[in-house]
C-alpha positions in Angstrom: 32.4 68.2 -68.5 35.5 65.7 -69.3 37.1 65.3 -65.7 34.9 66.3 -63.3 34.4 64.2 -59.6 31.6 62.1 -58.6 31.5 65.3 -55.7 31.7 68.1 -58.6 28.6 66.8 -60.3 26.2 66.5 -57.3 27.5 70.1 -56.6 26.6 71.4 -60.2 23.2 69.9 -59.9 22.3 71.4 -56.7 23.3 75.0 -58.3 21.4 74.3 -61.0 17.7 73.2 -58.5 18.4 76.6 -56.6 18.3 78.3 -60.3 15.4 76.5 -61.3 13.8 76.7 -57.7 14.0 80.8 -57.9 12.9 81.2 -61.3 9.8 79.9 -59.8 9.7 75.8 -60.6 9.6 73.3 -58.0 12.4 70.4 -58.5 11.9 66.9 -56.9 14.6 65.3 -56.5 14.4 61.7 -57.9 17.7 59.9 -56.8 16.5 57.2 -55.1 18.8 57.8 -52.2 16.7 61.1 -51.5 13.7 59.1 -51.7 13.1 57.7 -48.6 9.8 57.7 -46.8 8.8 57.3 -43.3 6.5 55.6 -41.3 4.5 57.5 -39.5 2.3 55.7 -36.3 -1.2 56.4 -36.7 -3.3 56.8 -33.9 -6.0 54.1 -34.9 -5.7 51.1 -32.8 -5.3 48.0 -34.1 -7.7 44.5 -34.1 -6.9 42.7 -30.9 -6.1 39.4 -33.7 -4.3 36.3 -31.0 -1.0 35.2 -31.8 -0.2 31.8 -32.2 1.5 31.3 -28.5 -1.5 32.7 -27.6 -3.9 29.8 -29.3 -1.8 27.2 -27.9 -1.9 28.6 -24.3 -5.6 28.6 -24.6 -5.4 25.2 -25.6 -3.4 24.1 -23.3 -5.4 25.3 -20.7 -8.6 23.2 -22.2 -6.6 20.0 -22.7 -5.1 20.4 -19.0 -9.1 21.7 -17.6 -10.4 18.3 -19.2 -7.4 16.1 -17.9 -8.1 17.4 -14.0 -11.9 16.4 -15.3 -11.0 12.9 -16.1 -8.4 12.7 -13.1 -11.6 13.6 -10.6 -13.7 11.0 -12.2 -11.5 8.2 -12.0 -10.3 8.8 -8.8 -14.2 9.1 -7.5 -14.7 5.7 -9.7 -11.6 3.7 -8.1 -12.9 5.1 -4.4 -16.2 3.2 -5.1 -14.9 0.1 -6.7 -12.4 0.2 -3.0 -15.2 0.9 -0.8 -17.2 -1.9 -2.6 -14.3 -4.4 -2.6 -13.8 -3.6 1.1 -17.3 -4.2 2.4 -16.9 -7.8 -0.3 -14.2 -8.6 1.7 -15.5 -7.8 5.2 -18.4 -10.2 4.3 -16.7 -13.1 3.0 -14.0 -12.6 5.9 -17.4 -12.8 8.4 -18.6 -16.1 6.2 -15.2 -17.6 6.4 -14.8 -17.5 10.3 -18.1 -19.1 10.4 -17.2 -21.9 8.1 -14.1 -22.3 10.4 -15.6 -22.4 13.6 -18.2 -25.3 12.4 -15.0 -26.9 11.3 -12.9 -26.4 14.1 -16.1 -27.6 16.4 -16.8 -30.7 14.6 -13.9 -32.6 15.4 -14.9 -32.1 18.9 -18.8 -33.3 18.9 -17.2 -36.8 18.8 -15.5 -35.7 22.3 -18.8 -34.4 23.8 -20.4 -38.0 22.9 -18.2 -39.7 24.2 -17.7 -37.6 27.6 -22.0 -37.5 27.7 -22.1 -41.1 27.9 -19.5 -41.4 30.7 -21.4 -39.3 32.7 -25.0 -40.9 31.9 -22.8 -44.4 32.9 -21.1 -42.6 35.6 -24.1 -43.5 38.5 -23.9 -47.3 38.6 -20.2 -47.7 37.1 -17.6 -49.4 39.2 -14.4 -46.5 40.0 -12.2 -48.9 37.9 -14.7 -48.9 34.6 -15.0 -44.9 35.1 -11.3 -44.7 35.1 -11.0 -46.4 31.9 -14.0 -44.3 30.4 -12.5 -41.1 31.4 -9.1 -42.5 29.9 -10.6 -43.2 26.6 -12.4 -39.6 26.3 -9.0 -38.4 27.0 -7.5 -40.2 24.4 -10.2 -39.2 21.8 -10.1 -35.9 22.8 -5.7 -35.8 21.8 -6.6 -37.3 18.9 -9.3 -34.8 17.6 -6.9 -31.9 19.0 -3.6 -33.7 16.5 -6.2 -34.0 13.5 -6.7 -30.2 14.2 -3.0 -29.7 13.7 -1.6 -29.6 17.3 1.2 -31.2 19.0 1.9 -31.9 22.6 5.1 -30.8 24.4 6.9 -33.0 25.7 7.3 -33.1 29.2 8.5 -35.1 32.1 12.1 -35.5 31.9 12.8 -33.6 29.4 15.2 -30.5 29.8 13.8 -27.3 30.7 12.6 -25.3 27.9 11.3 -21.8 28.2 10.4 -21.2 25.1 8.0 -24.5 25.8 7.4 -24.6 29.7 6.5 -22.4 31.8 8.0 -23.2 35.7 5.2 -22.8 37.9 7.0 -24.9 40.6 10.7 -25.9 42.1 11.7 -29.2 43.8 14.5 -30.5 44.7 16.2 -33.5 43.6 18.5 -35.9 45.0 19.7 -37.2 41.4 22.0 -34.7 39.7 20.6 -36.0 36.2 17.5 -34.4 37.3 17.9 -31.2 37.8 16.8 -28.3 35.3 14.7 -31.3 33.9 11.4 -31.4 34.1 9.7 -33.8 37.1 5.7 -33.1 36.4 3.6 -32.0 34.6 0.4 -29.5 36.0 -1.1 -29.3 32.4 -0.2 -30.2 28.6 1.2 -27.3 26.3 0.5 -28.1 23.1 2.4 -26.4 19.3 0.6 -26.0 15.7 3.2 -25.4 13.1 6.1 -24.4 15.3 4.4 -21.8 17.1 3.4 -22.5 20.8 -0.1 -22.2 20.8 0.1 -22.5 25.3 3.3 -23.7 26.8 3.2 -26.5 29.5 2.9 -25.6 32.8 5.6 -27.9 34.7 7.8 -28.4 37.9 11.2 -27.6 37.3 14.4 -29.9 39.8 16.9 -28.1 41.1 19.7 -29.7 43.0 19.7 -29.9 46.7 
């Protein structure tokens, strides 16, 4: 009919299914918004299929299993190599102070002649020629000892020096000049490379 609302139409229709519906016919109603379907959840469970965060955890786990594998290895292989470089080292350390003490002895085999034959001459020498023998074994033996690399410290009259003399005895002195100056010397101290190797033992003035 001319004039009749969206609302009056749908309400003639339905009068019209109940009709139908009672005269013993079954209406479906086709509008498609009436045709809506559910989903219903079925009991049946699913395949347990892995997701793809679940792949890459899994293979993250390999990759990080075979990096601790490699980690292990290496570290095993570089505490060999150390252990193997160590013991290398100790024995060429051992060779090395060999070497060194046949060096640092050679220089003085040229002493021990020389001091051998004073004493072989020593029986039937005059006190004046064993003086002079003794004095040139000394000699040698300072030079050997400055080819090695050492240097004597000064002594006698030279000011006191801690750091080179060590005061093992006090005199006094009449001269002023003297004093805190060394006046003798008991034995030679001797430097290599700035470092005092033994200090000289002295006697130290001191003013009266």
């Amino acid at each position: 009919m001319l004039g009749e609302t969206d609302r009056e139409q749908a309400h003639r229709s339905e009068e019209n299914a109940e009709r139908i519906e009672e005269r013993g016919f079954k209406v479906f109603d086709r509008r498609f918004w009436a045709d809506e379907q559910t989903d219903e959840q079925t009991d049946e469970p699913r395949a347990a299929v892995p997701t793809y965060v679940e792949n890459l955890e899994q293979k993250l786990q390999q990759k990080d299993q075979q990096l601790r594998e490699y980690i292990a290895a290496y570290k095993h292989e570089v505490s060999e190599n150390l252990e193997q470089t160590k013991k290398r080292l100790e024995r060429d350390a051992a060779q090395q102070i060999k070497i060194l003490r046949g060096e640092f002895a050679s220089p003085m085999l040229e002493v021990f002649d020389a001091l051998e034959r004073s004493v072989a001459r020593a029986q039937d020498a005059d006190p004046q020629t064993l003086r002079e023998g003794l004095e040139m074994v000394t000699k040698l033996m300072l030079q050997q000892l400055i080819t090695l690399g050492l240097e004597r410290i000064p002594t006698t009259g030279e000011p006191f020096d801690p750091r080179l003399h060590e005061a093992v005895a006090v005199t006094e002195v009449s001269d002023a000049s003297q004093s805190n100056r060394v006046v003798a010397e008991f034995s030679a101290g001797f430097v290599c490379d700035g470092r005092v190797v033994r200090p000289a033992r002295v006697q130290v003035g001191k003013p009266k």
